[in-house]
N, C-alpha and C positions, 0 to 999 in steps of 0.2 A: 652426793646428794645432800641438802643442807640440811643441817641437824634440826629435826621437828620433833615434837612433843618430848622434848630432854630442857625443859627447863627449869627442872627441879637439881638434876645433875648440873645445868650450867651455871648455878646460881653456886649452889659448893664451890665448885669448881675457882669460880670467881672471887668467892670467899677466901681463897689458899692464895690468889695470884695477889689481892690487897695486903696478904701479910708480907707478900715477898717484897711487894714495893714501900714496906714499913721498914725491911732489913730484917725481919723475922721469917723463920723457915717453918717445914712441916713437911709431914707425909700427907698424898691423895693417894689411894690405892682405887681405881676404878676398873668393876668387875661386870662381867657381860659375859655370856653363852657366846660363841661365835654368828658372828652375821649381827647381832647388836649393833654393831657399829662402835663401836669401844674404841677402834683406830682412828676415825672420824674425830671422835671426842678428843682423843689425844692430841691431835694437829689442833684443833682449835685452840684449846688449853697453851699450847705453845703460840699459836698466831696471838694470842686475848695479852700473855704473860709478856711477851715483846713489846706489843701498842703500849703495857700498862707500864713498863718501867722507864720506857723511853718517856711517856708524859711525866711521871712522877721524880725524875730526872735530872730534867732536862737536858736530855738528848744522850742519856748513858745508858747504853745497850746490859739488856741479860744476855749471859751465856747458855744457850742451849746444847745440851748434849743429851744425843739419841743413840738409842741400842734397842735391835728386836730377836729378842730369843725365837730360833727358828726349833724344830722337833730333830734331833742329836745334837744339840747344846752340849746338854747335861754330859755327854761325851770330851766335850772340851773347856779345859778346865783354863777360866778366867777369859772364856768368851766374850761375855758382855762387857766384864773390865773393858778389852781390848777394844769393843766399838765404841766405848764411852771416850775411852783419851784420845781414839782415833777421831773421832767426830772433833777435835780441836787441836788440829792437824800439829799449831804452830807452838803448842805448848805440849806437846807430844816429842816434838823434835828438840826440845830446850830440856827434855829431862835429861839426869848427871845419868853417865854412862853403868853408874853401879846400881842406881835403881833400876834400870832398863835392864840387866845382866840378872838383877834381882829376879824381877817378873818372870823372865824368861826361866829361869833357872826353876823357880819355885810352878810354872805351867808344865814343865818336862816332869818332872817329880810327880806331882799330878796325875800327869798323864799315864804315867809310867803304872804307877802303884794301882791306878784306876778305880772304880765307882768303889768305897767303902774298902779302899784300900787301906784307910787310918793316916792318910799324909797330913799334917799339920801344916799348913803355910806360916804358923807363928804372927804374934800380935801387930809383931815392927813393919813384918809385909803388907799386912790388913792396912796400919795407917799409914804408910806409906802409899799405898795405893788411892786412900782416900783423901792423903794431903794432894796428890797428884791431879783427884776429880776436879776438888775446888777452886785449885786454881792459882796463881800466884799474886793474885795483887784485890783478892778479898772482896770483888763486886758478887752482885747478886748471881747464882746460878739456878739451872732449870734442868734438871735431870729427868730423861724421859725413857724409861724402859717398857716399852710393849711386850704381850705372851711372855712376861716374868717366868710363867710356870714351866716353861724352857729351861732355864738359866740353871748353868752348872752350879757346885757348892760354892766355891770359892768367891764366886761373882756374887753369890747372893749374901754371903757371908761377909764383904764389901758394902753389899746394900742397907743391911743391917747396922753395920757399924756407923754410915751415915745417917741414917734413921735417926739414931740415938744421936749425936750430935747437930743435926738441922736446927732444934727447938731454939739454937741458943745462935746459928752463923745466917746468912742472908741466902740460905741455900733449899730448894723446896725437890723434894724427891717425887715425881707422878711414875706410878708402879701401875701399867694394866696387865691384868691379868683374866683367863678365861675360869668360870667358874663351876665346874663341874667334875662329879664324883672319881673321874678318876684319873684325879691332876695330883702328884705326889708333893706338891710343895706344901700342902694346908700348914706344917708349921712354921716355915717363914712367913706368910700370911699372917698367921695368927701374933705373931711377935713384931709386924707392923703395925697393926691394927691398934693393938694395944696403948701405943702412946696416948700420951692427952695430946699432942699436938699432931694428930693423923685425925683424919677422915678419910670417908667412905662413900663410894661411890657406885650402886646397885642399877645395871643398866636392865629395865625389862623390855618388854616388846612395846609400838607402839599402840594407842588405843583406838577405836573407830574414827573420833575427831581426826586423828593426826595421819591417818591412811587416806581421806577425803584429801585432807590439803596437800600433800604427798601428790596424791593424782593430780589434782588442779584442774587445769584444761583438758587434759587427758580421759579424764571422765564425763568431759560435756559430751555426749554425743557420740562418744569410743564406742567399740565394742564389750566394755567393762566397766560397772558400776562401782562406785565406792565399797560397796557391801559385800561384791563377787570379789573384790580385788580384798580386801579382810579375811574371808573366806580361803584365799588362795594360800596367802601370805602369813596369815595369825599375826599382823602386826612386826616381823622378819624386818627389819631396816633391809638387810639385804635383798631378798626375797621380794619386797617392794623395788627395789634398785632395777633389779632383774626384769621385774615385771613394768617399769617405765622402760626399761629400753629397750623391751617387747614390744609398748604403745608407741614411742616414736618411731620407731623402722616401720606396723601397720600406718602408720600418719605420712609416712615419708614413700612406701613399697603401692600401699593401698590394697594388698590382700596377705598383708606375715600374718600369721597365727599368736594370736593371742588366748592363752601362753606360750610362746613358745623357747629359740634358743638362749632369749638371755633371761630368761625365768630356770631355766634348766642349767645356765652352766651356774646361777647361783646356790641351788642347789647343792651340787656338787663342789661348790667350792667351801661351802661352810663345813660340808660333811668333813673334806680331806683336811681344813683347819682345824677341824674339833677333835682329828685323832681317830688311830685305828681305834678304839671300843666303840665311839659311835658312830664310826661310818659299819661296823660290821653289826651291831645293831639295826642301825636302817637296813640292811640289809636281808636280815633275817626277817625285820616287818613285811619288807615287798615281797619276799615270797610268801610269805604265809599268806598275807589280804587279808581278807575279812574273817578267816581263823584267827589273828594276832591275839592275844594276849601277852606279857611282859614272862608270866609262866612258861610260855609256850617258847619264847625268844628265848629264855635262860636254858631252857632243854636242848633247843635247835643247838646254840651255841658250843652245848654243852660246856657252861663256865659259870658251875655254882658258889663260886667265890666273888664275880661280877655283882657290885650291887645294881642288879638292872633296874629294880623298881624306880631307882635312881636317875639311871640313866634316860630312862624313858622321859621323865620328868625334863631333863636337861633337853630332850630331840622336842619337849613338848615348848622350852621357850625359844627353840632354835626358830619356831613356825612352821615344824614338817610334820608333827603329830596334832592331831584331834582325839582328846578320850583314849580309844585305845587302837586306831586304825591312821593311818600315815595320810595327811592333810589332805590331798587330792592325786587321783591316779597317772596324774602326770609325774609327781616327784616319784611314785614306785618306779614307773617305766622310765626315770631317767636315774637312777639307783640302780638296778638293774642292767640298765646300758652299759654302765660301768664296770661289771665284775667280768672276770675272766669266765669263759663257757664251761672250761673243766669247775671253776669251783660253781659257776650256777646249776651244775646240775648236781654236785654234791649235796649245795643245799636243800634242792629238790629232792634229792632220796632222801636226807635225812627229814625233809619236811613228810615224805609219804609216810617213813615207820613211825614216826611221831604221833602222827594224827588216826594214824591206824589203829595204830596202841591205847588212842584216847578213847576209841570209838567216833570215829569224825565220820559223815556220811560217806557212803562210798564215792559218790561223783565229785566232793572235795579234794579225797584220796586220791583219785582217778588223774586230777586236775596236774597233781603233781610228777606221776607215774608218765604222764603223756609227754612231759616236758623235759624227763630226764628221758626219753625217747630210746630206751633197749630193754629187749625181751625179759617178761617176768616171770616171776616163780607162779605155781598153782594158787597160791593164796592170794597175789598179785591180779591172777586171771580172774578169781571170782570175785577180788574186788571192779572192774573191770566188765565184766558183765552186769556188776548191779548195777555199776555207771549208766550205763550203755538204757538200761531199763530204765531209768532214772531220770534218763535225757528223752529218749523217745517218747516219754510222760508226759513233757514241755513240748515236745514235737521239736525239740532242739534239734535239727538235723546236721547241720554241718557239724556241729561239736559231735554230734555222735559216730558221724564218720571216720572222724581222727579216733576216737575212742575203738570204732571196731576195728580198723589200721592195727594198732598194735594189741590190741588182743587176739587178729590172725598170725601177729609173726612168735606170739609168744605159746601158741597151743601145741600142746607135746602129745595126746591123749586122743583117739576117736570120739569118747565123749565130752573134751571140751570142744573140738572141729565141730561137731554138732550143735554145741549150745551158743558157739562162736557164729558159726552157718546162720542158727536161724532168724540169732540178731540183726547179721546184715542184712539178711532179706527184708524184715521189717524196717532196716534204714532206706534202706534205698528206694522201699516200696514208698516211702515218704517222700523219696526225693524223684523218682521216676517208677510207677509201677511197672510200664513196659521196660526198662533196662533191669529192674527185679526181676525176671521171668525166669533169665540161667540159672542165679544163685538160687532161687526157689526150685526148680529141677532139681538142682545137686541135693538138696536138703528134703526131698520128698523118702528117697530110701532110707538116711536118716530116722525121718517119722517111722518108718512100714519096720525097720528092722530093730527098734528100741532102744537105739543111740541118744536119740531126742528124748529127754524128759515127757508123759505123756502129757501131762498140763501143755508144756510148751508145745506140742505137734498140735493140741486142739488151739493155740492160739495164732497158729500161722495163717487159720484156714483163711479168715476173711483176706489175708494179704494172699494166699494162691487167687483167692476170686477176683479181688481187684485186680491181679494181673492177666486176666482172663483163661487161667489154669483150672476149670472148670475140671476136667478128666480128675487133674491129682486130686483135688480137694474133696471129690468122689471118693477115692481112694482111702484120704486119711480118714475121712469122718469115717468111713466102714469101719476099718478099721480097730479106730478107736472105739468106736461100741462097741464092738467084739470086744475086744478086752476090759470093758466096762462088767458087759453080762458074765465074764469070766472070772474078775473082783471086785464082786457089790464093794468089796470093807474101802475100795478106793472112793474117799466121797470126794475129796478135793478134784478128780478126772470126772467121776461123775458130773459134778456143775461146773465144770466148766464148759466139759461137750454139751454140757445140756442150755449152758448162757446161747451157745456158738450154735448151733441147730435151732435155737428160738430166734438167734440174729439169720442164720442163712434162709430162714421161711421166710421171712419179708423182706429180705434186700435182694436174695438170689434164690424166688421161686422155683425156677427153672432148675434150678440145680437139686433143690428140695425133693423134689419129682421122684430123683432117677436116685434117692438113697434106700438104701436098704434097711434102714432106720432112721426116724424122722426126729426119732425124742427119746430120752433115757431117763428111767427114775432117779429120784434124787431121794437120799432117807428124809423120814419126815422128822423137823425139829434141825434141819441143819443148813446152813447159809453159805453160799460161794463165801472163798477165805480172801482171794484177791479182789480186791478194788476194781478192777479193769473188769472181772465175770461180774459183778455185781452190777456196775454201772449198765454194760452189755445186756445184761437179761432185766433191769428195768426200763430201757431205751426199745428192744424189742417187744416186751411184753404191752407198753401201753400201745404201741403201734399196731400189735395184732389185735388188743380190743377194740383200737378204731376199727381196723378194718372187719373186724366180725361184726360189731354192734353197732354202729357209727358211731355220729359225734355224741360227746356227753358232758356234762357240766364234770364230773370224777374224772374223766378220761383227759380233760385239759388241766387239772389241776395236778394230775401225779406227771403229764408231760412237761409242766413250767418246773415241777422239783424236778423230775427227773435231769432237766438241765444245768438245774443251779449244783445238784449233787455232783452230775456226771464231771461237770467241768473244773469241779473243786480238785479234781487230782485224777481221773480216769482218761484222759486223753480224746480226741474228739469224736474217734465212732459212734461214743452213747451220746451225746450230744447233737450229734446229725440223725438218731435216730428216733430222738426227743424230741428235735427241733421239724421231721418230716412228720411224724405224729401229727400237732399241730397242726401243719398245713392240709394233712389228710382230711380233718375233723374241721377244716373250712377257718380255724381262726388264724386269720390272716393275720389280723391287727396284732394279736399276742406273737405272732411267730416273726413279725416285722421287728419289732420291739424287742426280743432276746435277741434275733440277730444281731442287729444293729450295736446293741449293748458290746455282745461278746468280739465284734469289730473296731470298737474304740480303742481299748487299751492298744498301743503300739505291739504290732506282734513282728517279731524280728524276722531276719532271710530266715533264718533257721526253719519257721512255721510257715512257709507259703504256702503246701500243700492245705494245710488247716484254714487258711485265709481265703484260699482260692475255693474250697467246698462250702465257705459258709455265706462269700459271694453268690455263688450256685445257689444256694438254698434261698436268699433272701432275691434273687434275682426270680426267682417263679415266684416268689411272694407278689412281688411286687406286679407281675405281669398279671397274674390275678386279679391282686387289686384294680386294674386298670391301668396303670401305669407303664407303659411298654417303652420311652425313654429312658427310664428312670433301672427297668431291667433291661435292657440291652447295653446300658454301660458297666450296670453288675458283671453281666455277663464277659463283656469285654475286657474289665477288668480281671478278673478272674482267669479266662485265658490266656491273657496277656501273663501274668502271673508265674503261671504252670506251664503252657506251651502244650503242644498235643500229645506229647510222650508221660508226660507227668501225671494224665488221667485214669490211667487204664479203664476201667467198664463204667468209671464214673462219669465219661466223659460225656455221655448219652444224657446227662440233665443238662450241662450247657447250651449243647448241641440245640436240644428239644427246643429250651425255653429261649433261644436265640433266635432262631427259626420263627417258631408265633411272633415275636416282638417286632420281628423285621417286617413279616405277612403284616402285621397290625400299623404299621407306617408306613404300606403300600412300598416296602424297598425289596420286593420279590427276586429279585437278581442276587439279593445279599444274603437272602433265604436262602434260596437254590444250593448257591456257593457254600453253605455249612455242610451239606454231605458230598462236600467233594473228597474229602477225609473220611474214608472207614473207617467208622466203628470198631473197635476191638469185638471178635465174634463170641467170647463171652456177655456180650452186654444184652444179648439176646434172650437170656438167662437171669437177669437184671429185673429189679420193678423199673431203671429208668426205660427197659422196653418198652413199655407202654408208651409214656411221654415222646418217646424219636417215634412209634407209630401214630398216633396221635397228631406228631408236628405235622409230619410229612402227607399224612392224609388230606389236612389244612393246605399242604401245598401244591398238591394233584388237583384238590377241588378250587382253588387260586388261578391255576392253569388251565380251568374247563377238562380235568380229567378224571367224572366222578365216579369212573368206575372203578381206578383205581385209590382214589379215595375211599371209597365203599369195602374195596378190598381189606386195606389199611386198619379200615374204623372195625372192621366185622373182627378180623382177626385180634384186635386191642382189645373186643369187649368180651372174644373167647378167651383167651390169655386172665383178665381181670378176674371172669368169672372161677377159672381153673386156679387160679393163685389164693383166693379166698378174699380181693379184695376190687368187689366190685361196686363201688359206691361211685355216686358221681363227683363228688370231692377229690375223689382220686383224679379219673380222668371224666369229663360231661361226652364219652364217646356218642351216647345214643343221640344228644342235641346235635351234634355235627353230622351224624350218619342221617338224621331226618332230614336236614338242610338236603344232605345229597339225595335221598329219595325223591324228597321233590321234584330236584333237577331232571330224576329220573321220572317222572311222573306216578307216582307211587306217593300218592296221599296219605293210603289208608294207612301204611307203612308206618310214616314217619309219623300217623299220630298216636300208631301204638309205641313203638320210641319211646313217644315224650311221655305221654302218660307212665310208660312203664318207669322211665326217669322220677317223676315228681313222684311216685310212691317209693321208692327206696329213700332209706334214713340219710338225711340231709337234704335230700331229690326237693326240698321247700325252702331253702335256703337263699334268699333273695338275688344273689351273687347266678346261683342255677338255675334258679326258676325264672329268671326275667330274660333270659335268651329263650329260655324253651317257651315260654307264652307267646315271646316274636315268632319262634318257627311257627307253633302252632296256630297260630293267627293265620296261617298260609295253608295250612290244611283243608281249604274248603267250606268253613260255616263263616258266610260273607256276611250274616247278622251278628255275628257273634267278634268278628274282626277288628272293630274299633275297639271296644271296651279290654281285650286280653292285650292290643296294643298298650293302651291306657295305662292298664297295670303292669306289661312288663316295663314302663317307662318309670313310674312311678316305684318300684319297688329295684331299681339301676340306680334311679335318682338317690334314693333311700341308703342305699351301699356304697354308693361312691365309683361305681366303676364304670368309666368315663368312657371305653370302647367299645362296652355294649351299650352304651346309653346311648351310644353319637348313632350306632347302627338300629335301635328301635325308634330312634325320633325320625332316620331318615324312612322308615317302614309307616311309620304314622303320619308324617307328609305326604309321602304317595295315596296313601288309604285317603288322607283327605283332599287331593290334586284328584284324583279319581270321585271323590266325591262331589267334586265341584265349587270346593270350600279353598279357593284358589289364597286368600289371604290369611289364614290358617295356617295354611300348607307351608307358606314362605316366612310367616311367625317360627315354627318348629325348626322349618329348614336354617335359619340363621341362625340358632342354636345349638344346631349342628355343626353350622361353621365354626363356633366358638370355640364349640369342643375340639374340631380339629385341631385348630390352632394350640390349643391349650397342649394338647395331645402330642402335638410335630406330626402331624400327619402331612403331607406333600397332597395337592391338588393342581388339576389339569386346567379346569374351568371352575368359577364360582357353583356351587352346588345348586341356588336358586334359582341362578339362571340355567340349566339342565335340567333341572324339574319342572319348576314353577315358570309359566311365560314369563317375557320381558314388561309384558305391560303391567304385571301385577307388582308392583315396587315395594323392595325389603321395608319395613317397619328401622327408622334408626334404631342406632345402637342400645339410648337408653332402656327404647319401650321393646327391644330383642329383650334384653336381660331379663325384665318383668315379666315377660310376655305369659301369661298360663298355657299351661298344656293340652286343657280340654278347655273350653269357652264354654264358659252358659247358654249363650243364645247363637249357634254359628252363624255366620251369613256371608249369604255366596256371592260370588264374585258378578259383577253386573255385565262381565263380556263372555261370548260364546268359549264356551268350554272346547278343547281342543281334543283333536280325534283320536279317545282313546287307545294303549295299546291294541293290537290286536290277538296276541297270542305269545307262547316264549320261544326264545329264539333255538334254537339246533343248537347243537358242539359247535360245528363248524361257523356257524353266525355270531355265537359267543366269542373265539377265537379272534373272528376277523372283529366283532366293537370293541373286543380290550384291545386289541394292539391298536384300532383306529384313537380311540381317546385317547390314548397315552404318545400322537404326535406322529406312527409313521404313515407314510406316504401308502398309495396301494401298491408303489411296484415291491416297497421295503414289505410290507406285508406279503407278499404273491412268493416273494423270492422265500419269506421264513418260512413260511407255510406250501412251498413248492406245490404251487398253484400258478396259472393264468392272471396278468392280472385283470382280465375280461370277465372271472371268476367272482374276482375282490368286490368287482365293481357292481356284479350281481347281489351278490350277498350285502353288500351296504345299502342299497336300495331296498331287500327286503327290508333289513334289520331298522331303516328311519323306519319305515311302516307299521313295524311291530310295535316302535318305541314312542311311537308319537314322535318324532322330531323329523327336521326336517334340512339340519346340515351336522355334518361333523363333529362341529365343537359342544353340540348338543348333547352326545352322546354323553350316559353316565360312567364315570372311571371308577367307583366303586360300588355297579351294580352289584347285587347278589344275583346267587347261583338260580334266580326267576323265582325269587321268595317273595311274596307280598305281589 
């Protein structure tokens, strides 16, 4: 790579090469961290020193001689001598056979006596040696010694002697050398340096500018910015190297990874040149991570005589440190790569007692416990446990599976099996409720026989309900009261059964039912101690004052804290129980709005279950709203997500809210299909009961089958009223059950319904009230029929919610088609189009032309949009009004117009409905009659159930 941003070093450099072609010598000593490029500089310094003495010459060569001290040098004595005279092969072979015999003689002695053996070579062998460098016929020479810090005594004791002689002969010394804390030459160095005819040469990293130019091309339009690639590299010549021959193989492959192998074996290759202290430093950085400290790495090592603070310093010009953590997670993971498995897991235990010993959080500790992968001691285990709690907190689930992995192979104790047990079951209930079901069994006697901590038995409950263990969770909560009334002084058991029984009243009514204790005192003046009861009993509690008292401006203000709280570190039950609040108490708009929030930040596999319920939650939001595309992808996404084993009793909100949204875009087949899948028979027990009785009542009466709709509805608003939450913000049963009454002919019925609806708390809530004014428009007072249409339109309008607004404008078209206000009628009706459209609602025929004749012509598009809802002045249409209905149609009449509008034929009808089609053909002729029309395509595809 060409040497960039070194031209303050090239300019020296060049300074020493002018003296040599003056006949004047000197020392360069140039110093670089490894990966600098220091060897780089060196070749050049020889290419520059060649060109320059051959011009200054004319045409008389410098001698270069090259030597690179490798790491066990220092082992062999007059090493680099020997690559010095060897590199000049032919004056090597001209020496007198007594100096040759010399060397030799005086390198065995050396050798012999070994490091600080005290062997003298004596002064005559030194200049002889050095007369031998120079040369025999006194031209300029060019001495070039790379990683000096290698070089045995002898050789550098040679170098030295030269040193001091260059000032005055045509002979220039370039020494590189690596510069960091623990190179044992410092004082040869220092006794080079010192000349007046030496300089110095301090390689640092490159700067921003010189990494841009560096890329070049490479950054137009690469995968890697100038700034990423600074970032990566800290300015590393090498490390840059690396990562250009990363960019050319992506330029050249069209999908390598950048960064990839040749970023990584640079790396590794500066590491192994800079010597075992700092590669076993880096070492001990990537295990640590984001624990690192240089304390921590001096411990790990244990090598209090290392000046690490030092050394750190040195891995920080290498370009592999930032601060106090290793530059990017790729150089850990390729450091890493490199160490043998027995000593990585060495490091790993010595990193658990380390950090253990510091106080490091458990799931840190855990981190590294997991990796040396064999059974731990008890102090081990309960580190390991708190992991385990710690992770389930994040909703981390796959990390927490490897965490409860070996804290089952490590448990020696009944009551760690227990505490180990009940972990998993909360894992798995994370990651599949229905495949939790066994592990929760095993760990029910656990709870009943006192193996289980009693906190922990009160916190399994909600995970027995979610996996539809209704009976056990019966069980423990008994239970545990009993032993509550038996030691009041336990307050920490007291609130926590007492958070878990105020969660089971509103989530699992049904289960509520059948306890033998529904609530347990708590002393007064004392607070759940754990985070998770706390969150839990303020997620229940605003829930059950919705449900007692309705909505309240208090009740939506402690439910938006309760979610900002719950979410700060309780995990997402109080949150979903915050977040159902909310929608209880009708505020859609705020419950859109924290979902949405708490769905941003990137949530990893680990949290799908978390992701997949708040899906759910914001998917009925939105069907609420009006919006039923917008939740049915909620929804889809969400199950897509999780899959059907993943839900347990939860699964009954997708279900529900999938079901209306499908009904709601006329895809009834798509409907149907959601309860082809049981229900877990826990969910029966569930509030989401209501919502799957609720959907499915919607889809009986879709079907023309309102009397098992009626069944559906009647049984939803007994269940509501028995749970203590019967509001119409929960479910609007009574406005659907009126709808069916109708059908049934039963007026009087469905207008106590409604009324009884619109006086419960909320029952005025624009959202509620403007469907229940459409039913009731149908209830029989035909003076009073336009104006409650009026306002249930107007007050849909008001709200936003776009599919009961499409379904009271097309009630308020009829009301005006029947009144004779033919161009009215088709004003509204195209507005209704709109909304389909808007909506994805699927249509058979234009809706105007089904209602409104052919002759009476839509208003264009502009004057649709403008068009008002009520006219000031109406005025009727100038051609004969056509024969109104005559009456509603039978089940079986019903039956046979839906399947006619929606395209089959009468024998495909005769055959569904295992009928004649002589039958079909009867019934179609009533049903024109009834309908005022007078073919087929006439026929309306999304009549109601003979409303209006």
């Amino acid at each position: 790579m060409e040497l960039i941003g070194r031209d303050e070093a090239r300019s020296t450099c060049r300074t020493v090469i002018a003296d040599l072609t003056r006949g004047r010598g000197g020392v360069l000593v140039v110093e670089g961290v490894a990966g600098s490029g220091r060897t780089a500089l060196l070749d050049a310094v020889a290419e520059e020193a060649t060109a320059a003495v051959t011009r200054a010459t004319a045409g008389a060569d410098v001698e270069i001689l090259h030597a690179t001290g490798l790491a066990g040098d220092r082992e062999v004595p007059l090493g680099v001598v020997h690559q010095l005279l060897r590199s000049r092969p032919a004056t090597w072979g001209r020496t007198d056979e007594s100096t040759r015999a010399a060397i030799e003689l005086a390198s065995f002695r050396a050798m012999i006596a070994g490091p600080g053996g005290g062997f003298d070579a004596g002064p005559h062998l030194v200049g002889d040696l050095c007369t031998q460098l120079l040369g025999p016929d006194g031209g300029p020479v060019l001495l070039v010694v790379d990683d000096a810090q290698h070089a045995d005594e002898l050789s550098l004791r040679c170098l030295h002697h030269l040193a001091r002689r260059a000032r005055h002969l045509p002979v220039v010394l370039v020494v590189g050398v690596e510069n960091h804390p623990d190179v044992t030459w410092a004082p040869f160095r220092a006794e080079l340096v010192r000349h007046r005819h030496s300089r110095r040469v301090l390689l640092g990293r490159i700067d921003a500018d010189g990494v841009a130019t560096v890329l070049g091309d490479h950054a137009a339009g690469g995968p890697l910015t100038a700034v990423e690639a600074e970032a990566l590299t800290g300015g590393s010549p090498a490390l840059l190297a690396g990562l250009v021959e990363d960019l050319e193989t992506a330029r050249a492959l069209g999908d390598a990874d950048v960064p990839g192998c040749g970023y990584r074996r640079a790396v590794l290759s500066v590491l192994h040149r800079a010597g075992p202290g700092l590669l076993e430093l880096a070492r001990a950085a990537a295990v640590l991570g984001d624990e690192t400290t240089p304390s921590r790495v001096a411990a790990l090592l244990d090598r209090p005589r290392t000046p690490v603070p030092d050394l750190w310093t040195t891995l920080e010009r290498m370009g592999l440190v930032a601060g106090q953590r290793l530059r990017h997670p790729l150089v850990a993971d390729t450091v890493l790569s490199d160490v043998d498995a027995g000593e990585l897991r060495a490091l790993h235990r010595a990193a658990a007692e380390h950090l253990a010993a510091c106080g490091a959080p458990a799931r840190v500790v855990a981190r590294h416990l997991l990796a040396v992968d064999e059974p731990v001691d008890d102090e081990g285990l309960g580190v390991l446990c708190e992991a385990i709690e710690s992770v389930l907190r994040a909703s981390d689930v796959q990390g927490a599976l490897g965490h409860v992995d070996l804290a089952a192979r490590s448990v020696r104790h009944d009551a760690g099996r227990a505490t180990v047990t009940s972990l998993a079951a909360r894992v798995q209930d994370q990651a599949s409720p229905v495949a939790a079901r066994s592990t929760l069994r095993r760990l029910v006697p656990f709870a009943l026989d006192g193996a289980l901590r009693p906190a922990d038995a009160a916190d399994i409950v909600p995970t027995l309900l979610g996996a539809g263990l209704a009976d056990e969770a019966v069980a423990v909560l008994d239970h545990l009261a009993g032993r509550v009334a038996d030691d009041g002084a336990d307050t920490e058991l007291a609130h926590e059964l007492a958070a878990v029984l105020e969660a089971v009243a509103v989530t699992h009514p049904g289960v509520a039912e059948r306890l033998a204790v529904r609530a347990v005192p708590t002393h007064p003046g004392t607070a759940p101690s754990g985070i998770r009861a706390w969150a839990r009993h303020q997620g229940a509690d605003v829930l059950r004052r919705v449900h007692t008292h309705g909505p309240d401006p208090a009740s939506t203000r402690d439910a938006e804290r309760a979610v900002a709280s719950a979410w700060a570190g309780s995990g997402p039950e109080a949150v979903e129980l915050a977040l159902t609040a909310l929608v209880h108490a009708d505020e859609l708009e705020t419950a859109d709005r924290l979902a949405t929030e708490l769905l941003e930040p990137p949530i990893d596999s680990g949290r799908t279950q978390w992701r997949a319920h708040l899906l759910a939650i914001r998917a009925q939001v939105r069907l609420r709203r009006g919006d039923p595309t917008a939740a049915r992808d909620d929804v889809r996404r969400a199950t897509e997500t999780l899959g059907v084993r993943g839900w347990g009793t939860a699964r009954g909100l997708p279900v529900a809210v999938g079901l209306q949204a499908d009904l709601a875009l006329r895809r009834r087949d798509d409907a149907a299909a959601r309860l082809d899948t049981p229900l877990l028979p826990g969910t029966a027990d569930s509030r989401h009961e209501l919502h799957v009785l609720h959907a499915r009542a919607l889809l009986h009466r879709a079907g023309q089958r309102p009397r098992a709709a009626a069944a559906d509805l009647e049984r939803c608003g007994r269940l509501a009223a028995r749970w203590g939450c019967d509001l119409p913000a929960v479910v609007p049963w009574r406005t659907e059950l009126a709808e069916v009454a109708l059908a049934l002919d039963d007026a009087e019925r469905a207008r106590e319904l409604l009324e009884a609806q619109v006086a419960l708390p909320g029952g005025d809530r624009p959202r509620l009230l403007g469907p229940a004014l459409r039913v009731l428009a149908a209830c029989g007072d035909a003076s009073r029929r336009g104006a409650l249409l009026r306002e249930s339109v107007t007050l849909l309008q008001g709200c936003g919610h776009r599919v009961e607004l499409r379904r009271s404008l097309l009630a308020l078209a009829r009301f005006h088609r029947r009144s004779g206000e033919d161009e009215l009628a088709a004003s509204i009706l195209a507005r209704a189009e709109t909304l389909a459209a808007e909506i994805g609602i699927g249509r058979a025929a234009p809706v105007v032309e089904r209602i409104v004749p052919s002759t009476v012509a839509a208003p264009p598009a502009r004057a649709v949009a403008s068009a008002p809802t009520t006219p000031t002045a109406p005025r009727r249409a100038e051609r004969p009004t056509p024969a109104p209905p005559t009456g509603p149609l039978t089940s079986a009449e019903s039956r046979v117009a839906d399947l006619a509008a929606r395209g089959h034929s009468n024998r495909a009808i005769a055959a569904r409905l295992f009928v004649t089609v002589s039958t079909v053909e009867q019934h179609l002729t009533r049903i024109y009659k009834k309908l005022g029309v007078s073919r087929r395509e006439d026929l309306p595809l999304d009549r109601p159930a003979d409303v209006g």
